[in-house]
C-alpha positions as CSV (number, residue, x, y, z in Angstrom):
1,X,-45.5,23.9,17.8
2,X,-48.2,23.9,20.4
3,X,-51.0,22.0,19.7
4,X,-50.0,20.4,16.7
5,X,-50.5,17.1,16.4
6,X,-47.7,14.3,16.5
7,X,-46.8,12.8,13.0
8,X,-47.5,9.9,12.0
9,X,-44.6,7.0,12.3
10,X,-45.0,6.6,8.7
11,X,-44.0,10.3,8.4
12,X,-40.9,9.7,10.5
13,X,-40.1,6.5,8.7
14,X,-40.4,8.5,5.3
15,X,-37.4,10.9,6.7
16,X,-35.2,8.7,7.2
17,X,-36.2,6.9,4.1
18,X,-34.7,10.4,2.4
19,X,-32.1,10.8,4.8
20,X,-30.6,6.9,3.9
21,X,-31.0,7.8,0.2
22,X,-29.3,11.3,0.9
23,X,-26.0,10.0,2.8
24,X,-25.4,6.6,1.6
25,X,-26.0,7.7,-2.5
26,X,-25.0,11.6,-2.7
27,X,-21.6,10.2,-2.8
28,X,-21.4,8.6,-5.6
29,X,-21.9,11.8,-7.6
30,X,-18.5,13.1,-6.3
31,X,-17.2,10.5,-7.0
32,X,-16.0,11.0,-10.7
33,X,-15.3,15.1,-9.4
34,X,-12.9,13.2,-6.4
35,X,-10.7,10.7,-9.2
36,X,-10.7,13.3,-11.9
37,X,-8.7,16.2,-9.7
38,X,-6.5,13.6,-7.8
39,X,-5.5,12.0,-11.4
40,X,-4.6,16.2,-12.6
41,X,-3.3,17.2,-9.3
42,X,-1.6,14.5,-7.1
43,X,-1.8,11.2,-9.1
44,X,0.2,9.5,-6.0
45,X,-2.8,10.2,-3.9
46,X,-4.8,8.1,-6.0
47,X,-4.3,5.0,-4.1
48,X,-5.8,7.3,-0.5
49,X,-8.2,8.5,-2.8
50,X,-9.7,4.1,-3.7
51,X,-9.3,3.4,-0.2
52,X,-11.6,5.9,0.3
53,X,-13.9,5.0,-2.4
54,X,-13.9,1.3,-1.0
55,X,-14.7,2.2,2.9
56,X,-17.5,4.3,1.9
57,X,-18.7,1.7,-0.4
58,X,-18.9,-0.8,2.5
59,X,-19.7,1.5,6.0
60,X,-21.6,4.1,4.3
61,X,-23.8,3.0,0.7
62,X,-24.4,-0.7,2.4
63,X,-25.6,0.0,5.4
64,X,-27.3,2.9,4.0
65,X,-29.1,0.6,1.5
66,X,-30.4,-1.6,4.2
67,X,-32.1,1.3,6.2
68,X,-33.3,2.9,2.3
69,X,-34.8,-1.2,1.9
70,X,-35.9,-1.6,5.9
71,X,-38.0,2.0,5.8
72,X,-39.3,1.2,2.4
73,X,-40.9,-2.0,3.7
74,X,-42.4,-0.6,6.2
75,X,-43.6,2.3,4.1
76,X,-44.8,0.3,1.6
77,X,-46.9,-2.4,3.8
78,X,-48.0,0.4,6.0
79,X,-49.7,1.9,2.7
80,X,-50.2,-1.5,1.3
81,X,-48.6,-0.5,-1.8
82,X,-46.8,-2.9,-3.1
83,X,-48.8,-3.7,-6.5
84,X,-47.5,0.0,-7.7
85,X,-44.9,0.6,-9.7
86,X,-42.6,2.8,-7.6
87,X,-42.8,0.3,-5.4
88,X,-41.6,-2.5,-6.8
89,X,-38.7,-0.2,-9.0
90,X,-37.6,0.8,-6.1
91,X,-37.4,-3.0,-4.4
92,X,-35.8,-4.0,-7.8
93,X,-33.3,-0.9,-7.5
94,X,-32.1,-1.2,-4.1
95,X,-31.5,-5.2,-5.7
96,X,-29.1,-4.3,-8.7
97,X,-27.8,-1.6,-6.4
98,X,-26.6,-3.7,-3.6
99,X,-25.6,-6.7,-6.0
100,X,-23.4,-3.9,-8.5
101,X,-21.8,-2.4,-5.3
102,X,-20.9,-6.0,-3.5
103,X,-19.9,-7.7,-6.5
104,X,-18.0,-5.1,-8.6
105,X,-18.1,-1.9,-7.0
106,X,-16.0,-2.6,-3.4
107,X,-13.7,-5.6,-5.2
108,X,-13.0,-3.8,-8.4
109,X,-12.0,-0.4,-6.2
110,X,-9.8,-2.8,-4.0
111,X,-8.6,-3.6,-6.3
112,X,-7.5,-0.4,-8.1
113,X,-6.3,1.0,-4.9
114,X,-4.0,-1.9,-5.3
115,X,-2.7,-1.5,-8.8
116,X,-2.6,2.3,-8.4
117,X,-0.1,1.4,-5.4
118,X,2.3,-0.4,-6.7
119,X,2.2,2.0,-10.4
120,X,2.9,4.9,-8.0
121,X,5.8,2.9,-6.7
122,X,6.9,1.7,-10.0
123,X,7.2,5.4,-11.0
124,X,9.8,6.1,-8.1
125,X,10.6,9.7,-8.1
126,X,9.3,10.7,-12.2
127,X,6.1,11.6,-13.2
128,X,3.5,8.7,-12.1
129,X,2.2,6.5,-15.0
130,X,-0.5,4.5,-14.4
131,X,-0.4,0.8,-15.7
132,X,-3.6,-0.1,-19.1
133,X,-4.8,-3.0,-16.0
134,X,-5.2,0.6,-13.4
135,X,-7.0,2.6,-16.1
136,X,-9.3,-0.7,-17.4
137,X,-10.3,-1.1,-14.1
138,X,-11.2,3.1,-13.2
139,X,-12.9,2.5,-16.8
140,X,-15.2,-0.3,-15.1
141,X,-15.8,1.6,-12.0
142,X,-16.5,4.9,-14.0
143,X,-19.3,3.0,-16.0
144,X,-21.0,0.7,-13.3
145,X,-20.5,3.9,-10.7
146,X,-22.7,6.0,-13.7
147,X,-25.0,3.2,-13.8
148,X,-25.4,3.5,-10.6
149,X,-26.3,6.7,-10.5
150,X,-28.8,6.6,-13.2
151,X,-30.6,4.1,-11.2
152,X,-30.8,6.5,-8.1
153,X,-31.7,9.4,-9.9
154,X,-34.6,7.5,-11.7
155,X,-35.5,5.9,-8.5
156,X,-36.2,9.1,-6.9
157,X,-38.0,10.3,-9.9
158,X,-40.4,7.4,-10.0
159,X,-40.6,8.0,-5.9
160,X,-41.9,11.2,-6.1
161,X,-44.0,11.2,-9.6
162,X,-45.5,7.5,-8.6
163,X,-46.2,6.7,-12.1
């Protein structure tokens, strides 16, 4: 618009604050939505369907979570903020998130693309049965995956109420 002035860089930095949080953790809300009509429609798919899961783990959520951290520094500092409590849930969130998705998320999905291989196999031309070790580990990706969601969808609360 003419005239208007410019926006801030903390304004711009604040977007793509958004935007990270946006693409790297809308995901994980299709997630169960994804597993749940592959396992009714095409359970042989559901070895495509963790190798999915897994890639997006490591080139979308990761690198997503560093920009979400990077622009949150910035935003913080810039507003010397960082005695609040937003701010410092939302450093302690983008902590637990990054340790859960490195050190059970991505292995444990390996993981089940692996097992849900070789019981897709193993079921040869019948109906495919998945193995108890498949389904205990889609039981421990279902509840750290909802965890995680929990902590985004309270992360963005406390972001915008600032309590």
């Amino acid at each position: 618009m003419p005239g208007a002035p410019l926006a801030a860089l903390s304004e711009y930095v604040l977007a793509v604050h958004i935007m990270a949080v946006v693409a790297g953790f809308g995901v994980v809300f299709a997630y169960p939505i994804m597993f749940a009509v592959a396992a009714r429609q095409d359970p042989g798919s559901l070895p495509l369907i963790h190798r999915i899961e897994h890639t997006i783990e490591r080139v979308l959520i990761n690198p997503g979570l560093l920009l979400v951290v990077i622009a949150g520094i910035y935003l913080a500092s810039d507003g010397h903020r960082w005695s609040e409590f937003f701010v410092q849930w939302g450093l302690g969130a983008a902590i637990v998130i990054g340790a859960l998705v490195g050190a059970v998320m991505i292995p444990t999905a390996k993981r089940a693309e692996q097992l849900a291989a070789r019981d897709v196999a193993a079921s040869g031309e019948g109906p495919v049965q998945m193995s108890e070790d498949y389904r205990a580990l889609t039981r421990r990706l279902s509840g750290v995956g909802t965890l995680l969601s929990l902590i985004v969808v309270l992360t963005v609360l406390f972001m915008v109420v600032k309590p």
